[in-house]
PyMOL Python script that loads the backbone (N, CA, C, O; Angstrom):
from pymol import cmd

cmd.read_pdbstr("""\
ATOM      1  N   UNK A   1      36.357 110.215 122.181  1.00  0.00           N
ATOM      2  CA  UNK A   1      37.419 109.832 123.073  1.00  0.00           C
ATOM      3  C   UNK A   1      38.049 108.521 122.620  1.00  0.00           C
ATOM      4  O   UNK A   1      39.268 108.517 122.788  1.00  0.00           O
ATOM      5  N   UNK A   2      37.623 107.574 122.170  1.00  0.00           N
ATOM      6  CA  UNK A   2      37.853 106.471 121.572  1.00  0.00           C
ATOM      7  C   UNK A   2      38.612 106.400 120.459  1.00  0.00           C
ATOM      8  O   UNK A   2      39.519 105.593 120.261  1.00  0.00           O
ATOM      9  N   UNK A   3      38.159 107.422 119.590  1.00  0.00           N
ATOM     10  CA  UNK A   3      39.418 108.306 118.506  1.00  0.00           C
ATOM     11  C   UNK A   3      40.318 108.217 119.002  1.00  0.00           C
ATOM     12  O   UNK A   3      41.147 107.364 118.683  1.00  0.00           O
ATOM     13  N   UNK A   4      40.534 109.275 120.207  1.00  0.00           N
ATOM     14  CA  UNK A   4      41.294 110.070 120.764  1.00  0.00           C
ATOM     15  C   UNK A   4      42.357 108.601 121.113  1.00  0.00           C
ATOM     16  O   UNK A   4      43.351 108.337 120.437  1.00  0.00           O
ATOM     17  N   UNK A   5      42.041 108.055 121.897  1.00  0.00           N
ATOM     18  CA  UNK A   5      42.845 106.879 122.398  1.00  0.00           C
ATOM     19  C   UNK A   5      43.288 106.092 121.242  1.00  0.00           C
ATOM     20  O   UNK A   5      44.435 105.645 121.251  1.00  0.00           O
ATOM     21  N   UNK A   6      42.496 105.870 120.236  1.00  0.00           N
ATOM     22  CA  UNK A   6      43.191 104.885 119.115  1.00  0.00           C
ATOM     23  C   UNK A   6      44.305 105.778 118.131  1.00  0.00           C
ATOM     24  O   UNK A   6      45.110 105.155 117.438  1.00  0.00           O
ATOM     25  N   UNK A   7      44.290 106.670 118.132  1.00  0.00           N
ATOM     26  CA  UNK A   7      44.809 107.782 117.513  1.00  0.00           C
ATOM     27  C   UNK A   7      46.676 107.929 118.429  1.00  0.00           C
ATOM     28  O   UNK A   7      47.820 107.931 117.973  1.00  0.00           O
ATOM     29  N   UNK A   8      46.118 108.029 119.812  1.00  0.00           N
ATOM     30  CA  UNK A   8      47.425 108.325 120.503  1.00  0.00           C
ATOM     31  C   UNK A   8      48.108 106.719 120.498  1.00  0.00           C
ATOM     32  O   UNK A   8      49.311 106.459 120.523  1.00  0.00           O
ATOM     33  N   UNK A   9      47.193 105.936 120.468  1.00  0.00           N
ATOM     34  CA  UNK A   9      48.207 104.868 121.213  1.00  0.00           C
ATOM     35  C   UNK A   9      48.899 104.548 119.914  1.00  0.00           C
ATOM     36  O   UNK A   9      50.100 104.403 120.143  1.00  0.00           O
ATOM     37  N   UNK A  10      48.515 104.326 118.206  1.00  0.00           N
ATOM     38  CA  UNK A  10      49.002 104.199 116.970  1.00  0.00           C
ATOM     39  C   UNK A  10      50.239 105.358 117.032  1.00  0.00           C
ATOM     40  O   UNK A  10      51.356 105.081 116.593  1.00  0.00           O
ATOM     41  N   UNK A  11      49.979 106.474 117.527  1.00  0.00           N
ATOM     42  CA  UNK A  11      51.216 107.213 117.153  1.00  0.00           C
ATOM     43  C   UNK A  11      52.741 107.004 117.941  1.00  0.00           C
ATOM     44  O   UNK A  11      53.882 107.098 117.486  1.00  0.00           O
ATOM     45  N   UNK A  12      52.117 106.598 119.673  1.00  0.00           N
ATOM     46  CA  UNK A  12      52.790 106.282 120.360  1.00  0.00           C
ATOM     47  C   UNK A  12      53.821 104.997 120.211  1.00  0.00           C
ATOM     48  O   UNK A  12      55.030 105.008 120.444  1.00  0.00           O
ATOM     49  N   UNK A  13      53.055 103.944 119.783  1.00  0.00           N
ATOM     50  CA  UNK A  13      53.771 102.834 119.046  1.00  0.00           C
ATOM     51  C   UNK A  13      54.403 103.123 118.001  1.00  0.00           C
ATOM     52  O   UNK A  13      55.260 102.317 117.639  1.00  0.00           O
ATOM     53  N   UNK A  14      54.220 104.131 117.341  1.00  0.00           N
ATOM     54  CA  UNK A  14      55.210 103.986 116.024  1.00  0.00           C
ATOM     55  C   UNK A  14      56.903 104.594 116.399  1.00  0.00           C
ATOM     56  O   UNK A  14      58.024 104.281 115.999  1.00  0.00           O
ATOM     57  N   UNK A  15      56.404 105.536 117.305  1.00  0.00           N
ATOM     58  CA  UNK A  15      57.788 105.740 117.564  1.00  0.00           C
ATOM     59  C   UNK A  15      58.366 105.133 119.143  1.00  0.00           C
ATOM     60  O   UNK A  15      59.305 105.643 119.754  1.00  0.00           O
ATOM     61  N   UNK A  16      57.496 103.836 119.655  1.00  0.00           N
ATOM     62  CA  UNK A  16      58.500 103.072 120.150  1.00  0.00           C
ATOM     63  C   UNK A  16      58.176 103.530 121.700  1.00  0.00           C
ATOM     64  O   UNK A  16      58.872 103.005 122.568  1.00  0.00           O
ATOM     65  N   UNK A  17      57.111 104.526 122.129  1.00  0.00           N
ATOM     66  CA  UNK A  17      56.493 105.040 123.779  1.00  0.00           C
ATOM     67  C   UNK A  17      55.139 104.295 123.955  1.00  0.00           C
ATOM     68  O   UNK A  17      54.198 104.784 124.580  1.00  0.00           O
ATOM     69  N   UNK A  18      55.116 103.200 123.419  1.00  0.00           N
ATOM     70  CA  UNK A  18      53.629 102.505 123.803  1.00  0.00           C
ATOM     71  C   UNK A  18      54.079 100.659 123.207  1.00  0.00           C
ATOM     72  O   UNK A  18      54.842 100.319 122.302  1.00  0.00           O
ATOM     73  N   UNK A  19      53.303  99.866 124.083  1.00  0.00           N
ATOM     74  CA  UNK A  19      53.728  98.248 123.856  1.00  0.00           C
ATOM     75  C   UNK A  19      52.607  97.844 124.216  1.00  0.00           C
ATOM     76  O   UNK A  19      51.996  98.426 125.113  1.00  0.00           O
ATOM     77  N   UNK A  20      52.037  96.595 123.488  1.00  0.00           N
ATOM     78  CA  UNK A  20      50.916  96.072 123.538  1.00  0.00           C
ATOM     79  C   UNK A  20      50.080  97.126 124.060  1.00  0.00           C
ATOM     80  O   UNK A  20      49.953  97.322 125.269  1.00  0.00           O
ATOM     81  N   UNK A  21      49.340  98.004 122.903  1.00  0.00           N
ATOM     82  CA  UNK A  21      48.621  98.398 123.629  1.00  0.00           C
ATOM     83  C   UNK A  21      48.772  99.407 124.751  1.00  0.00           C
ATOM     84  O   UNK A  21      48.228 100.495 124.559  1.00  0.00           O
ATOM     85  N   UNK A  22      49.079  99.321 125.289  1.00  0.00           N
ATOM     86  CA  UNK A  22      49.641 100.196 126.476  1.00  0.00           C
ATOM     87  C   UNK A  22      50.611 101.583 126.589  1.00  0.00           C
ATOM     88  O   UNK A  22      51.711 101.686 126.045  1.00  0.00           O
ATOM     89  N   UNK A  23      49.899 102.720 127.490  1.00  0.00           N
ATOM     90  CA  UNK A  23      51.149 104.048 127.268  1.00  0.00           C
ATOM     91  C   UNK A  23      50.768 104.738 128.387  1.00  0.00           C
ATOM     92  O   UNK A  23      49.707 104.615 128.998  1.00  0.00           O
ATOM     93  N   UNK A  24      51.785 105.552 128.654  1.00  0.00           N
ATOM     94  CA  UNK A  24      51.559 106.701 129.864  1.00  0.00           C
ATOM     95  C   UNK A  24      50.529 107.300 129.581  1.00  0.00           C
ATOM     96  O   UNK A  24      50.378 106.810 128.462  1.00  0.00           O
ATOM     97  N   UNK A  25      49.407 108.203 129.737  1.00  0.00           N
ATOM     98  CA  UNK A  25      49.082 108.877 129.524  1.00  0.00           C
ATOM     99  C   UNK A  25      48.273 109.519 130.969  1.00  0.00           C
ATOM    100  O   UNK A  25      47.287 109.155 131.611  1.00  0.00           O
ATOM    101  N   UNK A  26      49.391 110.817 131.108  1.00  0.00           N
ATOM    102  CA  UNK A  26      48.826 111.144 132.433  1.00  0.00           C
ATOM    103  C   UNK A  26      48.363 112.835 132.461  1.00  0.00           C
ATOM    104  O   UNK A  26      48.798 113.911 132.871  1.00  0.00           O
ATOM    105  N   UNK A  27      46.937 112.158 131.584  1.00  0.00           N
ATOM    106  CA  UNK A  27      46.220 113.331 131.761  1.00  0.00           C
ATOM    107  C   UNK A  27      44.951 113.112 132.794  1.00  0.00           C
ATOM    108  O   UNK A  27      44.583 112.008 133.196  1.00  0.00           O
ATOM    109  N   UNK A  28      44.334 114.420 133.156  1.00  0.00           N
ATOM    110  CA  UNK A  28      43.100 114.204 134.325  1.00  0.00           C
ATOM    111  C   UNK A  28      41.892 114.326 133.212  1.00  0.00           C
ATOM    112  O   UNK A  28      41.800 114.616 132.019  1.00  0.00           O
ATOM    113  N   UNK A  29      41.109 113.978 134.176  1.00  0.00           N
ATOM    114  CA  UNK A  29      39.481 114.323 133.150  1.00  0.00           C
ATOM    115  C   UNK A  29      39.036 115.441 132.790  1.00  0.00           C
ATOM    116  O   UNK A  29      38.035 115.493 132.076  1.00  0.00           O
ATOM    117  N   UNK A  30      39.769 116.713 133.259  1.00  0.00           N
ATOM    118  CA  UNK A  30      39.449 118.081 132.916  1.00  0.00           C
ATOM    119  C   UNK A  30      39.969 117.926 131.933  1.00  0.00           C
ATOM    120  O   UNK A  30      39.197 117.891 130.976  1.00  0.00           O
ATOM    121  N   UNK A  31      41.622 117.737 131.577  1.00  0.00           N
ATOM    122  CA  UNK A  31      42.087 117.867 130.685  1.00  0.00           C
ATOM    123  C   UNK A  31      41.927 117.394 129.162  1.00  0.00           C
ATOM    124  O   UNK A  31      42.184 117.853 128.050  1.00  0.00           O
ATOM    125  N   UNK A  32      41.409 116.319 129.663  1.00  0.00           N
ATOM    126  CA  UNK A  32      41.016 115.310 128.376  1.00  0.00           C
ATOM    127  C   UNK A  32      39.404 116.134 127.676  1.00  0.00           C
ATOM    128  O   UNK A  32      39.111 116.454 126.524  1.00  0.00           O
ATOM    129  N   UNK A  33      38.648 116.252 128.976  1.00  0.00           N
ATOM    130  CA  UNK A  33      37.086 117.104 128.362  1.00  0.00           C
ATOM    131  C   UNK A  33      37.471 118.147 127.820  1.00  0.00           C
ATOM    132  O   UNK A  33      36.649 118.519 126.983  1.00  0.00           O
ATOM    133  N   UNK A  34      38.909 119.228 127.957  1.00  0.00           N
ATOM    134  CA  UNK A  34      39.282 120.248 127.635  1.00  0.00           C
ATOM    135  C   UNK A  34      39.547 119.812 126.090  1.00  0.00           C
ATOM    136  O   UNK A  34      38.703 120.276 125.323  1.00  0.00           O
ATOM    137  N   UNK A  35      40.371 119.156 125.591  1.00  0.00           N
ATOM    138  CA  UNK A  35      40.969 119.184 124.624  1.00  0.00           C
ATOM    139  C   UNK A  35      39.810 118.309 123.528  1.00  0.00           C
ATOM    140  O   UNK A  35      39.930 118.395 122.306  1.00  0.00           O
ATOM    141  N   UNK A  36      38.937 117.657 124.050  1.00  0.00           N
ATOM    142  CA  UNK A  36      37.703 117.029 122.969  1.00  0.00           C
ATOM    143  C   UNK A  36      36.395 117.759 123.266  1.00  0.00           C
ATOM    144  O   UNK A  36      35.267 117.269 123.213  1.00  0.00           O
ATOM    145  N   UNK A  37      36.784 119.215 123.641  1.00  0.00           N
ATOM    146  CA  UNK A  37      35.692 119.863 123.873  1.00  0.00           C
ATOM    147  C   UNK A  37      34.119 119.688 124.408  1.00  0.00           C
ATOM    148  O   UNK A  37      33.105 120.236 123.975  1.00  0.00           O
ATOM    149  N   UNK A  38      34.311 118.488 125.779  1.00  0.00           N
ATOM    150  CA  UNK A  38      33.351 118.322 126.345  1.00  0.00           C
ATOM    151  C   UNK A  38      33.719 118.222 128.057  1.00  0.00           C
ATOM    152  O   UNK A  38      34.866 118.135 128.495  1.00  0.00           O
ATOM    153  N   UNK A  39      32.540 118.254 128.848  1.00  0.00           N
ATOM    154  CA  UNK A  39      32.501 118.404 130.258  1.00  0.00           C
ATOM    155  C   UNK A  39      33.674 117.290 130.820  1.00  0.00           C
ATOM    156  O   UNK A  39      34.066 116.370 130.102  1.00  0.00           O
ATOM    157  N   UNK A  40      34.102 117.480 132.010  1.00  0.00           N
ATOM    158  CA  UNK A  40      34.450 116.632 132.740  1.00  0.00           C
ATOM    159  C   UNK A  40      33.780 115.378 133.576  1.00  0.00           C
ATOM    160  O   UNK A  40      34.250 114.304 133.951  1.00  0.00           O
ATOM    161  N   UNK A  41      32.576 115.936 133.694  1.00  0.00           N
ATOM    162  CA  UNK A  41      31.352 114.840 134.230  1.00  0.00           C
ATOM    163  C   UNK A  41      31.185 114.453 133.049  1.00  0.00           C
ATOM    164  O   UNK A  41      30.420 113.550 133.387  1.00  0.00           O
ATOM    165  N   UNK A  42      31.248 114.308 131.576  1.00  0.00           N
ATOM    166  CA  UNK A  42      30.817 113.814 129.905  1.00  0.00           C
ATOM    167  C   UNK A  42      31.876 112.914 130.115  1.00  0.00           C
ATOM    168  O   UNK A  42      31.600 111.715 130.062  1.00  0.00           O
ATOM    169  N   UNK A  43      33.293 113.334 130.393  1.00  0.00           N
ATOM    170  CA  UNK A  43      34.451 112.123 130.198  1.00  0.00           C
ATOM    171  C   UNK A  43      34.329 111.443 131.204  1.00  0.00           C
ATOM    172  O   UNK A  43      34.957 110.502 130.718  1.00  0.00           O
ATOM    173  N   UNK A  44      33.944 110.907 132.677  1.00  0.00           N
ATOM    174  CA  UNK A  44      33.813 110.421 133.498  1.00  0.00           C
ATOM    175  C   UNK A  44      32.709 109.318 132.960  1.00  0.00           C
ATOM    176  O   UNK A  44      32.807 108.093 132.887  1.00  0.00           O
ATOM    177  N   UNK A  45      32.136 109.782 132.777  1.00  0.00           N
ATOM    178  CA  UNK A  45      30.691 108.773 131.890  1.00  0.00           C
ATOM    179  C   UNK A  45      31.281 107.653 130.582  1.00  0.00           C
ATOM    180  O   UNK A  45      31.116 106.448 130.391  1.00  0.00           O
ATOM    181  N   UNK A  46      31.672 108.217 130.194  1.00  0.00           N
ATOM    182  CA  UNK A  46      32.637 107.957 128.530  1.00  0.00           C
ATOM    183  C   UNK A  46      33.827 106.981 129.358  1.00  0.00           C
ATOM    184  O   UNK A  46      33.790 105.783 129.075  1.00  0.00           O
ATOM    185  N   UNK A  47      34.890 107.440 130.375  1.00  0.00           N
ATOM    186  CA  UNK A  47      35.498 106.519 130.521  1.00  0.00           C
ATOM    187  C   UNK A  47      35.160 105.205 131.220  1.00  0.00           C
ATOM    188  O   UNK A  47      35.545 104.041 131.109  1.00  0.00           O
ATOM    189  N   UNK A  48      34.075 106.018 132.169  1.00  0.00           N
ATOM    190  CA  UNK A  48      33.129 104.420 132.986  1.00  0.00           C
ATOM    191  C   UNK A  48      32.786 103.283 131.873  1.00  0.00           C
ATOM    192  O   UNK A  48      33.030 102.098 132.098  1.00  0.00           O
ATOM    193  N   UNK A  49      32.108 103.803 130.456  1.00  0.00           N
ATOM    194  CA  UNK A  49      31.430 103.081 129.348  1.00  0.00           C
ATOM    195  C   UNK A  49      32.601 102.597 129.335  1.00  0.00           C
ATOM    196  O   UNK A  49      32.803 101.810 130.260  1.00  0.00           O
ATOM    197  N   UNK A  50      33.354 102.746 128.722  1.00  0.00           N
ATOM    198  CA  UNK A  50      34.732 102.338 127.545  1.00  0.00           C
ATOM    199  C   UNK A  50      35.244 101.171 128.900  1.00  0.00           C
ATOM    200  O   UNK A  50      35.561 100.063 128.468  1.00  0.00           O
ATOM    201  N   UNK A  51      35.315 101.296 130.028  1.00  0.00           N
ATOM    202  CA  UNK A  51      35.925 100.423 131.242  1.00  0.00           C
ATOM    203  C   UNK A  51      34.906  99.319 131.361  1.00  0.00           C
ATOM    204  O   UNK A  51      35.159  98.116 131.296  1.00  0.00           O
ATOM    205  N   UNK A  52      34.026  99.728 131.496  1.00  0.00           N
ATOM    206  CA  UNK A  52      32.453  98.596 132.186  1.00  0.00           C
ATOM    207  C   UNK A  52      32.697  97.797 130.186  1.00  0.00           C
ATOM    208  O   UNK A  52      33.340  96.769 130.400  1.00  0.00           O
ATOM    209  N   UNK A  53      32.563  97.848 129.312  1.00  0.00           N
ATOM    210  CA  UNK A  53      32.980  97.366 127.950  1.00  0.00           C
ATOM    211  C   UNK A  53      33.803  96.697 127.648  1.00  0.00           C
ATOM    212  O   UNK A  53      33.765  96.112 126.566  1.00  0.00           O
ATOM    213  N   UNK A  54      34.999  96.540 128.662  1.00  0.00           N
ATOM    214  CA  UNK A  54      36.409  96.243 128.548  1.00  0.00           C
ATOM    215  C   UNK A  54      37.160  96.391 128.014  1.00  0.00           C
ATOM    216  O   UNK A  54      38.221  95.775 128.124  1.00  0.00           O
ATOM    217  N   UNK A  55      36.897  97.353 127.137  1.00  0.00           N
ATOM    218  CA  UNK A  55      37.817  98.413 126.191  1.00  0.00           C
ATOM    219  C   UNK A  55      39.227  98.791 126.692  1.00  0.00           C
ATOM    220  O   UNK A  55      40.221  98.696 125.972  1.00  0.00           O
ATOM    221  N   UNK A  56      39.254  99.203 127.902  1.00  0.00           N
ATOM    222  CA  UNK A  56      40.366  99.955 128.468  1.00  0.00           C
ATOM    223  C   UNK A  56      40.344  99.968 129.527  1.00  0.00           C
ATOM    224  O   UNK A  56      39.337  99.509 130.065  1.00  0.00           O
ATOM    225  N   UNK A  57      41.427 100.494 130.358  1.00  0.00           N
ATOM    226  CA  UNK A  57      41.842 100.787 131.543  1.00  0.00           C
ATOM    227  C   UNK A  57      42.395 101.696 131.712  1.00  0.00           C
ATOM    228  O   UNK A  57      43.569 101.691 131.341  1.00  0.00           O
ATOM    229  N   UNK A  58      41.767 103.112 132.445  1.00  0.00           N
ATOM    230  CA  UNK A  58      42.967 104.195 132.359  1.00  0.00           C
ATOM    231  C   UNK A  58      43.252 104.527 134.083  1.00  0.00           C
ATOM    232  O   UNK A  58      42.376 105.079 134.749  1.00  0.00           O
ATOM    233  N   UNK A  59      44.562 104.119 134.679  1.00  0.00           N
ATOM    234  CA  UNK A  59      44.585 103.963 135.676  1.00  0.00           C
ATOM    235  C   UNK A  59      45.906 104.698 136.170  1.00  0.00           C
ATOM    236  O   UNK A  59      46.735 104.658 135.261  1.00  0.00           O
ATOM    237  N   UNK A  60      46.241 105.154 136.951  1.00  0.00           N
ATOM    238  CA  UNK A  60      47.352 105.954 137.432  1.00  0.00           C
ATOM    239  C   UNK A  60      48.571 106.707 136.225  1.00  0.00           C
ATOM    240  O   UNK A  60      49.778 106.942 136.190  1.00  0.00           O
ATOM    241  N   UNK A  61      47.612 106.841 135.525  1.00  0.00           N
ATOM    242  CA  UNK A  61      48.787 107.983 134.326  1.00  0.00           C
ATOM    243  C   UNK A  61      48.602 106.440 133.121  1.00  0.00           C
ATOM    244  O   UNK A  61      49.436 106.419 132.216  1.00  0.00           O
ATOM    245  N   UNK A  62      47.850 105.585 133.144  1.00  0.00           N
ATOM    246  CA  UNK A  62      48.354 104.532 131.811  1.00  0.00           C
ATOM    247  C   UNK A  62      46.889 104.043 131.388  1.00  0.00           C
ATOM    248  O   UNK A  62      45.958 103.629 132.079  1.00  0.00           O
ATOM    249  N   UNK A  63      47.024 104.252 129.895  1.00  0.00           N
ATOM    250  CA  UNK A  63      46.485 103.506 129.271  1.00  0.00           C
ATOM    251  C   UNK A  63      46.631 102.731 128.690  1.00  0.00           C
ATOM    252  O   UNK A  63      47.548 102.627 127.876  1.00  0.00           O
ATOM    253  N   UNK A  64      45.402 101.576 129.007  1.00  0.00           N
ATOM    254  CA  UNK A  64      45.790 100.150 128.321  1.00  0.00           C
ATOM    255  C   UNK A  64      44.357  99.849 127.474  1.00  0.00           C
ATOM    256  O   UNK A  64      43.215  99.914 127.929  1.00  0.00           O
ATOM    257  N   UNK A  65      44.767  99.507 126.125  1.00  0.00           N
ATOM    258  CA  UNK A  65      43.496  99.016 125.283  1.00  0.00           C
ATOM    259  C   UNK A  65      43.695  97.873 125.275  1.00  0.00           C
ATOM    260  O   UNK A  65      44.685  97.336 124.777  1.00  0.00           O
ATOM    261  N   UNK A  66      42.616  97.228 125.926  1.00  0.00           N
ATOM    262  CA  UNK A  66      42.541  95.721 126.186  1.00  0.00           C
ATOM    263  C   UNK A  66      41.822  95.422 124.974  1.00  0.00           C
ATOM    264  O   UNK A  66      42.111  94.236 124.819  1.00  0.00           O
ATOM    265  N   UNK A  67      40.858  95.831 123.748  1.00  0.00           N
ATOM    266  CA  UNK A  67      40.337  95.061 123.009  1.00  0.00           C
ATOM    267  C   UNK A  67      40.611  96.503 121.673  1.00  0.00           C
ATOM    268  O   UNK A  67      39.994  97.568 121.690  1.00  0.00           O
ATOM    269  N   UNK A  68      41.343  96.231 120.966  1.00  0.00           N
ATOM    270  CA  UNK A  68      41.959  97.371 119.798  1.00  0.00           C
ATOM    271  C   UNK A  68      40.982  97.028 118.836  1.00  0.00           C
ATOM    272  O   UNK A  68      40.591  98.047 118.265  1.00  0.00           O
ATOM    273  N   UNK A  69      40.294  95.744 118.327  1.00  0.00           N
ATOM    274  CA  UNK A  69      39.294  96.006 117.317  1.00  0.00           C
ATOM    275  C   UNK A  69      37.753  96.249 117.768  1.00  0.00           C
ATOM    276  O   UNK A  69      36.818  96.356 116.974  1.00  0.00           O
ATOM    277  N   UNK A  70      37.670  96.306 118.933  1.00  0.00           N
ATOM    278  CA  UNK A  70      36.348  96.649 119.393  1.00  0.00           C
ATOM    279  C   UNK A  70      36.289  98.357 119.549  1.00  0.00           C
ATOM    280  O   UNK A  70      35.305  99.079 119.397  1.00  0.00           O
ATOM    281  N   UNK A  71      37.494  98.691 119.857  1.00  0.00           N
ATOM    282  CA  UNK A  71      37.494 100.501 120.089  1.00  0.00           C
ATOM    283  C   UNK A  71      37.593 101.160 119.345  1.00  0.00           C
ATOM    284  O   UNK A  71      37.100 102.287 119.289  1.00  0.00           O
ATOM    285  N   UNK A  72      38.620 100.342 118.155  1.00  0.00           N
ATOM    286  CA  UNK A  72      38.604 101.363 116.419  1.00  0.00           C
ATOM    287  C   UNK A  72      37.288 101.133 116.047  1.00  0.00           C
ATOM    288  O   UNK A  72      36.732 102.074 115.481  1.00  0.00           O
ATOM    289  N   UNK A  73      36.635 100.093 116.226  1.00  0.00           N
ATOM    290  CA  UNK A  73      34.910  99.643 115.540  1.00  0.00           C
ATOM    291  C   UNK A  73      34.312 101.015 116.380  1.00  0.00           C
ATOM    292  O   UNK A  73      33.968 101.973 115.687  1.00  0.00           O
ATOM    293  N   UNK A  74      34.200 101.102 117.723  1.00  0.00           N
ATOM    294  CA  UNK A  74      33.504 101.894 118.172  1.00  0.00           C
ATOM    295  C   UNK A  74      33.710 103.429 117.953  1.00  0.00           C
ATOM    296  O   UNK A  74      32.891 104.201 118.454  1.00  0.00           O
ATOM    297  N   UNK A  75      34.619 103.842 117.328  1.00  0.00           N
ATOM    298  CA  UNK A  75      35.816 104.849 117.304  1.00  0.00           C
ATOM    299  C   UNK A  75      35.404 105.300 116.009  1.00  0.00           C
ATOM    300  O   UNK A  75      35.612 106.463 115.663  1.00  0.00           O
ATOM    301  N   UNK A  76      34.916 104.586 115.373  1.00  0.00           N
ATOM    302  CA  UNK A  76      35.120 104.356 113.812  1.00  0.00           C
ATOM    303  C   UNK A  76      36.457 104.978 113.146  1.00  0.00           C
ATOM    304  O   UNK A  76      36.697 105.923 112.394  1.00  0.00           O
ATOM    305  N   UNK A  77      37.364 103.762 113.937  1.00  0.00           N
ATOM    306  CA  UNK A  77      38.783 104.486 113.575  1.00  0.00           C
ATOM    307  C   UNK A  77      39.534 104.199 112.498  1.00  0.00           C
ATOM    308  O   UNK A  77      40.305 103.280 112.775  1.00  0.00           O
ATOM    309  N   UNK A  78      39.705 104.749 110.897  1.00  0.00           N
ATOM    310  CA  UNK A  78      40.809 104.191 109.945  1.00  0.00           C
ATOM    311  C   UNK A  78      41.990 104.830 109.901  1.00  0.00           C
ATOM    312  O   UNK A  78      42.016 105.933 109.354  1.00  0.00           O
ATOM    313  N   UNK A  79      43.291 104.233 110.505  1.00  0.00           N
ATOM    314  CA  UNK A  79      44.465 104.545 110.456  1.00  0.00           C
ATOM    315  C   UNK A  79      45.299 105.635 109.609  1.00  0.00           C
ATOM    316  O   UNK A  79      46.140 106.498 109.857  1.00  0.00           O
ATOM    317  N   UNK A  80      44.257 104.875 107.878  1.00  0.00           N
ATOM    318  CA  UNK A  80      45.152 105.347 107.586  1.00  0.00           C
ATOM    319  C   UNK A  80      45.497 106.682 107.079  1.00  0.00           C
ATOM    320  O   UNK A  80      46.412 106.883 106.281  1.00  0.00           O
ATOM    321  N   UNK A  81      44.663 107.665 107.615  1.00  0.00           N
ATOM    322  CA  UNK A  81      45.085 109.304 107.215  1.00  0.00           C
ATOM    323  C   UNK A  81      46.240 109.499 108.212  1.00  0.00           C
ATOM    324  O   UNK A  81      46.657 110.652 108.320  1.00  0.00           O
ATOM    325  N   UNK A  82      46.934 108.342 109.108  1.00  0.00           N
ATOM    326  CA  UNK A  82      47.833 108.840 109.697  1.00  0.00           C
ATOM    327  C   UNK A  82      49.357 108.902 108.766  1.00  0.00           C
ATOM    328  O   UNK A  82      50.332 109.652 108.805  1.00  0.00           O
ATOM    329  N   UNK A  83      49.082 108.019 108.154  1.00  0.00           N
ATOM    330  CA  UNK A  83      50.683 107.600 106.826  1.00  0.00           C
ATOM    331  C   UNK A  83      51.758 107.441 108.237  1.00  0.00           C
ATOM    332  O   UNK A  83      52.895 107.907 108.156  1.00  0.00           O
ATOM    333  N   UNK A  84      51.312 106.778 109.454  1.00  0.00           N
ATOM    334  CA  UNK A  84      52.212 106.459 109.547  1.00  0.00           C
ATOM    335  C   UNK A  84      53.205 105.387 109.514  1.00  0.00           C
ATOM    336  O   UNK A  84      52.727 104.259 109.402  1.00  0.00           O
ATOM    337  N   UNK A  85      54.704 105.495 109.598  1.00  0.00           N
ATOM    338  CA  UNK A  85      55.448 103.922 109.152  1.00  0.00           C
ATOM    339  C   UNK A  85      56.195 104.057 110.736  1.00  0.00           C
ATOM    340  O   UNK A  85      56.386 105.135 111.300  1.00  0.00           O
ATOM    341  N   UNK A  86      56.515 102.877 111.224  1.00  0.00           N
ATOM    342  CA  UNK A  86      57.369 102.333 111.439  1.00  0.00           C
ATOM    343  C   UNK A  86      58.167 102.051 111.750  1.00  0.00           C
ATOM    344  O   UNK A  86      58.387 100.911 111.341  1.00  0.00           O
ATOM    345  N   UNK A  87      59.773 102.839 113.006  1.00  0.00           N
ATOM    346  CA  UNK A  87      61.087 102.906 113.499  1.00  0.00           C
ATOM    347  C   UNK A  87      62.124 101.685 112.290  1.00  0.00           C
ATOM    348  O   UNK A  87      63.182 101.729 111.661  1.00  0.00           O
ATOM    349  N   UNK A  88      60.782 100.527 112.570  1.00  0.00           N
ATOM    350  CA  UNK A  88      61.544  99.454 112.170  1.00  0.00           C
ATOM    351  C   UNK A  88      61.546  99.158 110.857  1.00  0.00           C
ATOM    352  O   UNK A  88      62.262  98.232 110.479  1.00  0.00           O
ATOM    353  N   UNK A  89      60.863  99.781 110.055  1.00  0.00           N
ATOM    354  CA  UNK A  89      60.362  99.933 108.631  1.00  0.00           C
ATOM    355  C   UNK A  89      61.532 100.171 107.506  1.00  0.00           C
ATOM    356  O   UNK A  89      61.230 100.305 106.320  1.00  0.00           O
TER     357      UNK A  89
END
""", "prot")
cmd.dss("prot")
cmd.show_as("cartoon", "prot")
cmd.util.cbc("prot")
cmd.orient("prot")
C-alpha cells in the first residue's frame, strides 16, 4: 500500500492533480484491498500503521504524505521505472 501511495502521488504530481504531497483520492477500504489484492480489515490495519507512523493521512477522499522519505524507505520505492518527466520540463 505504501507503493501504492508513493506510486499515485509521483504520477499525480507530474501532471499537476497533487501539491505537496497531497491528492484526492477517494477510494474506500474495500476498494483499495480490492485492487492490492488483500482484505479490507488487512487495509484498515495498514492504514492505522502508516497514520499512528505519521506517514499519512487519508481523510475524507485526500491523501496527504506527511513524511515522503520515510514511506518510499518503507515502500521500498525507486521512481525510477516510472520515466516520468515533468509538465514543466
Amino acid at each position: 500500500m505504501a507503493h501504492l501511495f508513493c506510486e499515485l502521488m509521483l504520477r499525480l504530481e507530474t501532471v499537476g492533480l497533487a501539491v505537496d504531497h497531497s491528492c484526492q483520492l477517494p477510494l474506500t477500504q474495500y476498494e483499495l484491498g480490492d485492487a492490492l489484492g488483500i482484505t479490507s480489515v488487512h487495509v484498515n490495519r495498514i492504514l492505522r500503521e502508516l497514520r499512528e507512523s505519521g506517514l499519512i493521512t487519508l481523510s475524507g477522499g485526500r491523501l496527504t504524505i506527511h513524511d515522503w522519505d520515510a514511506l518510499a524507505k518503507a515502500a521500498e520505492f525507486d521512481p525510477s521505472y516510472l520515466h516520468l518527466r515533468r509538465l514543466d520540463e
